[in-house]
C-alpha positions as CSV (number, residue, x, y, z in Angstrom):
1,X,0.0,0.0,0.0
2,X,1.5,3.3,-1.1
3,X,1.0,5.9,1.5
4,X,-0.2,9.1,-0.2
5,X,0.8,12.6,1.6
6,X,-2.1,14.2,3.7
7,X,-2.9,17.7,3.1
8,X,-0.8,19.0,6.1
9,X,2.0,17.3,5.0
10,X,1.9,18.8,1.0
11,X,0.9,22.5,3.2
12,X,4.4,21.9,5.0
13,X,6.8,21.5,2.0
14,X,4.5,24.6,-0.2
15,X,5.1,26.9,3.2
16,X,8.7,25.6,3.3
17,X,9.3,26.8,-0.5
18,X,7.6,29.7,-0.2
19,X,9.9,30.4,3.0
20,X,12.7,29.6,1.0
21,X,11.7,31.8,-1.9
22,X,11.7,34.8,0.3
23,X,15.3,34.2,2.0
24,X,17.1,34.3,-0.9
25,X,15.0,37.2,-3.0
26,X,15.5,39.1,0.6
27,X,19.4,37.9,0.6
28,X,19.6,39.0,-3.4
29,X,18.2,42.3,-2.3
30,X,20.6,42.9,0.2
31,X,23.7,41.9,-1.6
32,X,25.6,44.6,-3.0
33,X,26.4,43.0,-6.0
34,X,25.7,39.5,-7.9
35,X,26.0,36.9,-5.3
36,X,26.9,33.7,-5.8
37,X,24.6,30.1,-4.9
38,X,27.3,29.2,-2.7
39,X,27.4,32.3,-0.9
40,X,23.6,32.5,-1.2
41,X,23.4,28.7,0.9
42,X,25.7,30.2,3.1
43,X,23.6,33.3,4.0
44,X,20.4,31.9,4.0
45,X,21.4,28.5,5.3
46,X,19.2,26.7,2.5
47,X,20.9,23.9,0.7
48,X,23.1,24.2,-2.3
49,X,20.8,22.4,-4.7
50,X,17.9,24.0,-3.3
51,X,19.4,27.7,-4.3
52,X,20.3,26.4,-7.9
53,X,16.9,25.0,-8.6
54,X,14.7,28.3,-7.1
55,X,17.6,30.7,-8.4
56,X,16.7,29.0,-11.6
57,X,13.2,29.1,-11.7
58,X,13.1,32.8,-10.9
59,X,15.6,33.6,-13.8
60,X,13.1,32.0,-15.9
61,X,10.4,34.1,-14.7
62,X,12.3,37.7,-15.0
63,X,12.7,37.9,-10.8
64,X,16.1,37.5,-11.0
65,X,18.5,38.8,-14.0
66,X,19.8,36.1,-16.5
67,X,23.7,35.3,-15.4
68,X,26.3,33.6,-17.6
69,X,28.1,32.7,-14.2
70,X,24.7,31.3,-12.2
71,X,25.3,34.3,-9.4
72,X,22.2,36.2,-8.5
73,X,20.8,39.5,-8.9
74,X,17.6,41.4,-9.1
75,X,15.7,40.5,-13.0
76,X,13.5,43.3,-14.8
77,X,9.7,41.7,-13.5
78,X,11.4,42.1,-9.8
79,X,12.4,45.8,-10.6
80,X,9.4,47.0,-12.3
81,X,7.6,45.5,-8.8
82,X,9.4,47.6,-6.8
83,X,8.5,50.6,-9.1
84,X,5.2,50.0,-9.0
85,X,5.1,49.9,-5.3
86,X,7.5,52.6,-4.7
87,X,5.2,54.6,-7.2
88,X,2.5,53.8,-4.9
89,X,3.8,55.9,-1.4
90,X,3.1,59.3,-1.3
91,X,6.9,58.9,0.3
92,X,8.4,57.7,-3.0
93,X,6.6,60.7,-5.0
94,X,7.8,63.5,-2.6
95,X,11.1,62.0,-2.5
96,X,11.5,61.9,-6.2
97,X,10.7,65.6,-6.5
98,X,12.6,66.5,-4.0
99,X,15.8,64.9,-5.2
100,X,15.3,66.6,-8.6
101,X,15.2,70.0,-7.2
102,X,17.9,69.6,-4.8
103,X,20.1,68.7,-7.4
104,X,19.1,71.1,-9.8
105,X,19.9,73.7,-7.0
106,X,23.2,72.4,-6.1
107,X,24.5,70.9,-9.1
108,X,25.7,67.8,-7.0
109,X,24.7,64.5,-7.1
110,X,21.3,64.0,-4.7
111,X,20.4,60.5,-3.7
112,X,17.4,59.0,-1.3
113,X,17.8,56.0,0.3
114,X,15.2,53.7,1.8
115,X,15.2,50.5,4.0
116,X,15.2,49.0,7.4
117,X,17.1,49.9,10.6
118,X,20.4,47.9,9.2
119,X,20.5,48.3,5.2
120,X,19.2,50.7,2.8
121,X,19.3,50.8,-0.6
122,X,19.0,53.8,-3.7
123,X,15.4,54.7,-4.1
124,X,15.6,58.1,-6.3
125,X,18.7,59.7,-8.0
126,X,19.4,62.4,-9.7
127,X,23.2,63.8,-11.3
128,X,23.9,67.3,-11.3
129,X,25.6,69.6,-13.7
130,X,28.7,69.8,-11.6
131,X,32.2,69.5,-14.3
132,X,32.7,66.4,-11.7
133,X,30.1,63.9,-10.4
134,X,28.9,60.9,-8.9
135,X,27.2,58.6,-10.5
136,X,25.0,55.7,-8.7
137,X,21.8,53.5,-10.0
138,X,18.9,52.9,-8.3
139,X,18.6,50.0,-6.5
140,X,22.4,49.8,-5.2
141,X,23.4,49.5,-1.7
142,X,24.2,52.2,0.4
143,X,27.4,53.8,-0.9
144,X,28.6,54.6,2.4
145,X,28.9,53.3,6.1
146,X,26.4,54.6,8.4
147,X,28.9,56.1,10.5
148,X,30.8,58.9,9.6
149,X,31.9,62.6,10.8
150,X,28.6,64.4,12.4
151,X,28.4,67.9,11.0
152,X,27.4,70.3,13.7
153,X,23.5,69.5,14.7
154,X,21.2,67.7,17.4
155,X,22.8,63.8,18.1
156,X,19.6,62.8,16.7
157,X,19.2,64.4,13.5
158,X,22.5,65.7,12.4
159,X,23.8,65.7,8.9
160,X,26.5,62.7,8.7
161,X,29.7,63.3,6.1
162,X,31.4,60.5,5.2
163,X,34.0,59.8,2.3
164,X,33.5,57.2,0.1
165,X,35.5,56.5,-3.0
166,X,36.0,59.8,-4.4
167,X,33.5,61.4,-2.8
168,X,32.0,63.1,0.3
169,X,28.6,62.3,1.4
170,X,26.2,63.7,3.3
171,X,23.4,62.2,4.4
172,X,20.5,63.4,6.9
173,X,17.9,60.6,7.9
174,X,14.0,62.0,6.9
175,X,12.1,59.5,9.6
176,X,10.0,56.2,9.0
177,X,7.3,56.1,6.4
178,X,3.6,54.7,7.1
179,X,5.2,51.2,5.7
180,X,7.8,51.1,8.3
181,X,10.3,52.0,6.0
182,X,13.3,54.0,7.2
183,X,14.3,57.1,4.8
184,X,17.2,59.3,4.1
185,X,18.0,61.7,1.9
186,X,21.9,62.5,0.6
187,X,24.3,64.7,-1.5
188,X,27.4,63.5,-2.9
189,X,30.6,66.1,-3.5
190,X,33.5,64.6,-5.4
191,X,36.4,65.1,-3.5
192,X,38.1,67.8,-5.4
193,X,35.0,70.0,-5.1
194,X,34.4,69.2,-1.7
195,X,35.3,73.1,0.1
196,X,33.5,74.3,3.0
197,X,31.2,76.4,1.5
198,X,29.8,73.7,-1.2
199,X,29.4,71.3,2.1
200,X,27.9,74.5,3.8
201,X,25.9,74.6,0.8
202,X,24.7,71.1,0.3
203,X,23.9,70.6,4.2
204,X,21.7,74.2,4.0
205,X,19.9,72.4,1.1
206,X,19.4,68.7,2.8
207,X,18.0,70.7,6.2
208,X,15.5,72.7,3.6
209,X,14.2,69.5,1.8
210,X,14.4,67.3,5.0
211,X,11.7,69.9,6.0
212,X,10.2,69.9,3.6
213,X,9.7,66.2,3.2
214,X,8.1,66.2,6.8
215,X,5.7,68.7,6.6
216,X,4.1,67.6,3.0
217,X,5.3,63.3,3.2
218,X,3.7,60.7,5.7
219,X,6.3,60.4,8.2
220,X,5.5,58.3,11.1
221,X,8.7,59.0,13.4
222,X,11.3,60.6,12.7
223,X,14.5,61.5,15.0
224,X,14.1,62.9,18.4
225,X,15.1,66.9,18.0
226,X,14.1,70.1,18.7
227,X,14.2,71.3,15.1
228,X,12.2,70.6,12.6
């Protein structure tokens, strides 16, 4: 007598998958580059084969970009998701704008980011018109460590400069959206140009659109300070 699986048992292994699925899109995502299956069993702790056969399957589907070398990275159909949902926040539209303007002002390179408590990653940029500048792509890591030199300011919201391959950033956190999303907004300065009064400059315009983000954007909490 063959013994047939019950419908707990076939409900086990689809939540198991599904569980699986979500590791290593979430351990793609936070990757700052392609990442390997080997690396991706080690991160997730899901077996080798296991990676290779889902990695796979989601390449086939757009989720996760075609690779010549089998490492991992986020495909168009997982991209234009994101874009969709970011599209969707009343954050994500503010931010946009925002980034535009302030880069049009300062002729730097402006960047958002967006994430949890731990990583974030490149929601909006936009390049300025600076003879030198920095050029990143949406959906990168964060270019820079989160700590760095604090620029005179409250210990809670403070502009943070630190220098990161050729460049100075500065980066001032905007508070967490209604999704429980974690924003910050930042302007990179190529090291050459990088004087006091363009980082005078540049941290005038992130206190203005920090603001401004606040008054007009959903933000749920947002650093502990006396100013605004």
């Amino acid at each position: 007598m063959i013994d047939l699986p019950s419908d707990s048992d076939r409900d086990s292994r689809a939540t198991s998958t599904v569980s699986k699925v979500i590791g290593i899109l979430q351990a793609v995502s936070r990757s700052e580059g392609p990442i390997g299956v080997r690396e991706l069993s080690r991160v997730t702790g899901i077996d080798r084969s296991a990676v290779s056969r889902i990695a796979t399957a989601l390449r086939e589907l757009g989720v996760l970009a075609a690779s010549n070398d089998g490492s991992c990275a986020p495909g168009p159909e997982l991209w234009a998701l994101v874009d969709r949902l970011r599209r969707a926040s009343p954050m994500d539209v503010e931010t946009a704008r925002v980034v535009e303007n302030m880069a049009a002002t300062t002729e730097e390179t402006v960047l958002s980011l967006v994430g949890g408590s731990e990583t974030q990653h490149v929601a909006h940029v936009a390049v300025g018109r600076g003879p030198v500048t920095v050029v990143l792509a949406p959906g990168t890591a964060s270019p820079f460590a989160g700590a760095g030199r604090a620029m005179p300011g409250d210990a809670h919201d403070r502009v943070i400069a630190s220098s990161v391959a050729g460049a100075v950033f500065l980066v001032r956190e905007v508070g967490v959206d209604e999704r429980g999303r974690s924003w910050s907004l930042a302007v990179a300065i190529p090291d050459q140009r990088a004087m006091p009064d363009a980082v005078e400059r540049a941290t005038d315009a992130l206190d203005t659109a920090v603001s401004e983000l606040r008054r007009i954007a959903p933000v749920v909490s947002r650093p502990a300070t006396g100013r605004s």
